[in-house]
C-alpha positions as CSV (number, residue, x, y, z in Angstrom):
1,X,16.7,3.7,33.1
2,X,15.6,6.7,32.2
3,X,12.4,7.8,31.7
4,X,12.2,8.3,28.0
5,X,13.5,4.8,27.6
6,X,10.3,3.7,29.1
7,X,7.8,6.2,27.3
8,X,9.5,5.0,23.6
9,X,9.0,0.7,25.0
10,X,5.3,2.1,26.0
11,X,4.4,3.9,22.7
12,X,5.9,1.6,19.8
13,X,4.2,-1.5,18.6
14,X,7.3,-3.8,17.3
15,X,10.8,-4.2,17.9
16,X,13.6,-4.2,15.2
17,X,16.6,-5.6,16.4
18,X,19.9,-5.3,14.4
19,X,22.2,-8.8,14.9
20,X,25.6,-8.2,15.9
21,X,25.7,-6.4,18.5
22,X,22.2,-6.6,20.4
23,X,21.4,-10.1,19.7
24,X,25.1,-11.6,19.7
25,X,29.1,-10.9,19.3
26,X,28.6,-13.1,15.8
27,X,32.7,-13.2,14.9
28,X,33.2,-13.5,18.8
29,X,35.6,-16.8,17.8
30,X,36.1,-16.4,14.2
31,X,37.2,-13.0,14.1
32,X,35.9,-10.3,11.2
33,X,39.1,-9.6,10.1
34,X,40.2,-13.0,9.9
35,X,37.0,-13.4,7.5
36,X,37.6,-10.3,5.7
37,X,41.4,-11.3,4.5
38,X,39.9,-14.6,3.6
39,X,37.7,-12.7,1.1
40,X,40.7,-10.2,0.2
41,X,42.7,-13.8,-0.6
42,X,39.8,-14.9,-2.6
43,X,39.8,-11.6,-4.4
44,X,43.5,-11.8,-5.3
45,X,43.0,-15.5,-6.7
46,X,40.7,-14.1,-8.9
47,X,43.2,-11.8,-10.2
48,X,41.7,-8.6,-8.3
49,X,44.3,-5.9,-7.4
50,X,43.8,-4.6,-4.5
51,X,44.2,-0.9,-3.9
52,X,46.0,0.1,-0.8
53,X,43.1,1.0,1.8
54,X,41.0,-2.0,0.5
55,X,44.3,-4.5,1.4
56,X,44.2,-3.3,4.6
57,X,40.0,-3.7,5.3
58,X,38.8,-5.7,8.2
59,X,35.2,-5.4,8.2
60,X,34.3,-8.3,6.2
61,X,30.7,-6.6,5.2
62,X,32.9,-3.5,3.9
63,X,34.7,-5.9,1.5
64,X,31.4,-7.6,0.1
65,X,30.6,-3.6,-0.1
66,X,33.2,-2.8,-2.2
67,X,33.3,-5.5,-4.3
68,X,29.7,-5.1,-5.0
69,X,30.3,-1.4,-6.3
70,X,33.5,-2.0,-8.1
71,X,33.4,-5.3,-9.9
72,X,31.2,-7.2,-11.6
73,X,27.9,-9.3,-10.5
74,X,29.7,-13.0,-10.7
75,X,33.0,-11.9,-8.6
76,X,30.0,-10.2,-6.0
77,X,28.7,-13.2,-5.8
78,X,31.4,-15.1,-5.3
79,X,32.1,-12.8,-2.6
80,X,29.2,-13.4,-1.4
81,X,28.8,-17.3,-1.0
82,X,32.0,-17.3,0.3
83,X,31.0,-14.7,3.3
84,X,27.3,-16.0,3.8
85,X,29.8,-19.7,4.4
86,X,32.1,-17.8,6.8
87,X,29.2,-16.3,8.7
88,X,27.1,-19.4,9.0
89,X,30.4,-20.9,10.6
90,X,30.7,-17.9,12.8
91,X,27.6,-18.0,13.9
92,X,28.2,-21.7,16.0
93,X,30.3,-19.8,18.2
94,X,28.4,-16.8,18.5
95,X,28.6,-15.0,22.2
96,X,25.2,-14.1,23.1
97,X,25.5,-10.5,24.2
98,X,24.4,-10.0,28.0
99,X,20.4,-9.4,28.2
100,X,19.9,-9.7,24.7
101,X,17.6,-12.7,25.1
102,X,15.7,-11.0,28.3
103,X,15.0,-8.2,26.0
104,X,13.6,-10.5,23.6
105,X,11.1,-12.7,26.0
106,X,10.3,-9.0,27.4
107,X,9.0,-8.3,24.3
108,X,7.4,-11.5,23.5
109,X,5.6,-11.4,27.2
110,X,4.2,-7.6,25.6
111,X,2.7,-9.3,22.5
112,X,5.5,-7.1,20.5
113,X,6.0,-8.8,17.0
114,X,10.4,-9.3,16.6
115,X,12.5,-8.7,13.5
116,X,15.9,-9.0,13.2
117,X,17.3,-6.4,10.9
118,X,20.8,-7.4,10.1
119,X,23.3,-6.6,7.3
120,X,24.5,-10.1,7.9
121,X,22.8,-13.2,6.1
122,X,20.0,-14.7,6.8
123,X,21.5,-18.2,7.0
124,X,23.6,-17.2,10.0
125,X,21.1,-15.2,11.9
126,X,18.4,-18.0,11.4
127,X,21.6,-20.5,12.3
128,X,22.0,-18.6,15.6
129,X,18.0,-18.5,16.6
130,X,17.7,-21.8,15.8
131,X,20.8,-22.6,18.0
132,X,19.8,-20.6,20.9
133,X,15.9,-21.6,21.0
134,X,14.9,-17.9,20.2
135,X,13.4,-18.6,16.2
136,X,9.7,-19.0,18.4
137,X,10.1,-15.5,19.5
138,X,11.0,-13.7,16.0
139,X,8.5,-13.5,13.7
140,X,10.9,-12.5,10.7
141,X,14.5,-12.0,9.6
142,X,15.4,-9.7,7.3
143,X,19.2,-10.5,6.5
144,X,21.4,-9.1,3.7
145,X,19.9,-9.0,0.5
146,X,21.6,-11.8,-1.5
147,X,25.0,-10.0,-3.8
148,X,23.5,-6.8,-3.7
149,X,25.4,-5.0,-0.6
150,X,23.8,-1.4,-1.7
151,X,20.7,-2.6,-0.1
152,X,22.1,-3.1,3.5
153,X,21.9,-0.8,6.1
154,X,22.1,2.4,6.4
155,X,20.0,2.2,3.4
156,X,16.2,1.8,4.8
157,X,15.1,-1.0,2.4
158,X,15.4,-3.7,5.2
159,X,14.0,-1.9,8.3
160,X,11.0,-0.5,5.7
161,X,10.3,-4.1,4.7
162,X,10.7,-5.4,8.2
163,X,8.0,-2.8,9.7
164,X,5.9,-4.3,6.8
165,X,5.8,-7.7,7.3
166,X,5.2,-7.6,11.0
167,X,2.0,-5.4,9.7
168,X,2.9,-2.7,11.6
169,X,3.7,1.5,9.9
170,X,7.5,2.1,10.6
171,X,6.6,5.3,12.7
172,X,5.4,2.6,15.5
173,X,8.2,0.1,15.3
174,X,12.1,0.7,17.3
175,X,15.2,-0.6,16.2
176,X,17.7,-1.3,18.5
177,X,20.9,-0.6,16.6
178,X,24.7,0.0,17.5
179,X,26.1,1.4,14.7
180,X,25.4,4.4,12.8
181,X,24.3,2.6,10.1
182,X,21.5,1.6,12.5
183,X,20.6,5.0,13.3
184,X,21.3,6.6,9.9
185,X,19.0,3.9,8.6
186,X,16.0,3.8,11.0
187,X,15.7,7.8,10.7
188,X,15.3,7.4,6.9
189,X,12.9,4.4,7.2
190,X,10.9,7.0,9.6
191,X,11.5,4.0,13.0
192,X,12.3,5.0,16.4
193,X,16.1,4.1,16.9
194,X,17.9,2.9,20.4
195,X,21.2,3.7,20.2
196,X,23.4,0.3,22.4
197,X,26.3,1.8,22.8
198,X,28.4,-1.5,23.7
199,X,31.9,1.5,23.2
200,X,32.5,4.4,25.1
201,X,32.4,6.7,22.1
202,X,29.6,5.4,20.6
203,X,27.3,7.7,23.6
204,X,28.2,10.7,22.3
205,X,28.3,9.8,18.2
206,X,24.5,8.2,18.9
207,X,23.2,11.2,20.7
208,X,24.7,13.4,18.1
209,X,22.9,11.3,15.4
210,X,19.6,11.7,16.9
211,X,19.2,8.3,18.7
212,X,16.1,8.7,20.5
213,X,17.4,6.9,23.2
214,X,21.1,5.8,24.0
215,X,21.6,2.8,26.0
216,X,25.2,1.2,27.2
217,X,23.8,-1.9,28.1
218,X,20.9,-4.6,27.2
219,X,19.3,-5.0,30.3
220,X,17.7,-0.9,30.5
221,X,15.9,-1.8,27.4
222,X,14.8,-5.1,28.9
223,X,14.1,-3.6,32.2
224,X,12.1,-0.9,30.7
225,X,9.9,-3.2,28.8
226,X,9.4,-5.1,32.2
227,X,8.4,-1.8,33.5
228,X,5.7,-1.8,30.5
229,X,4.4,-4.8,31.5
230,X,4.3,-4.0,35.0
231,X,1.9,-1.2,34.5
């Protein structure tokens, strides 16, 4: 734990918490880019040709993305209602990631208001709280903006309205990201970022995107808010 870890849990007032990843492996058992050439297939039946690179996508969230910028609103939501389905699924088999609930009740034990901040719906994160008895312990979910995949992360629109409604100014509020979306987006929303690095590569590419802290497992961000509490 380092010590910077500790100063960042001392000095914010919230905690931001992106979905899968911190919270939960969400496609653990129904795997993304199983989903995502279900939504290619749904594409073709609509008589979409796919171009080359967008055949071989498997980030489902990066097909809704591209469909959202390249065809029109009714196919997007189509897209949509199909991936909001697929995720809601997903999210019953859900693997918790390790210390991701600790970090959670650390918080709540500080009298730290919790938002998820996640590019996936809100159906399946609020699916997944429900399921794991942690909905008492967030105070809001901010899940993708319904058919309109420009708004999801990195651009700040969610983490911005998350800091709002907990009532508290982005500059005092952390997310806890591991992409580079995360930390792309919480440095233009003006939040303090924690980088989880749950891949090897992702140290260096966090630290090199400003992270102000970098992290490799959930329990040093739960064990530093312990060590908040312990003061």
């Amino acid at each position: 734990m380092t010590a910077s870890l500790e100063q960042l849990c001392r000095d914010v007032r919230a905690l931001l918490l992106d979905f899968d990843g911190p919270v939960c492996s969400i496609f653990a058992n129904y795997p993304a880019p199983q989903v995502a050439r279900e939504l290619l297939d749904l594409l073709v039946s609509q008589g979409l040709a796919l171009t080359n690179e967008l055949a071989e996508e498997s980030d489902p969230l990066e097909v809704l993305r591209h469909t959202g910028s390249s065809t029109d609103q009714e196919l997007t939501r189509l897209v949509e209602d199909a991936l909001i389905a697929a995720e809601v699924e997903a999210a019953s088999t859900a693997e918790p990631t390790a210390y991701g609930r600790e970090v959670i009740v650390a918080a709540r034990q500080l009298q730290l208001p919790i938002a998820v901040v996640s590019n996936n719906s809100p159906q399946a994160v609020d699916a997944y709280l429900r399921e794991h008895r942690l909905s008492q312990h967030v105070a809001k979910t901010v899940g993708r903006a319904y058919a309109d995949p420009l708004r999801m992360k990195p651009n700040p629109t969610p983490i911005v309205d998350a800091a709002a409604s907990l009532g508290v100014v982005p500059a005092l509020c952390v997310l806890v990201g591991d992409s580079l979306s995360d930390i792309e987006g919480a440095k233009a929303a003006g939040t303090r970022v924690i980088g989880y690095a749950n891949k090897p590569a992702k140290v260096a590419a966090f630290q090199e995107a400003g992270a102000d802290a970098v992290v490799t497992s959930m329990r040093q961000i739960a064990q530093a808010l312990m060590q908040v509490e312990g003061l």
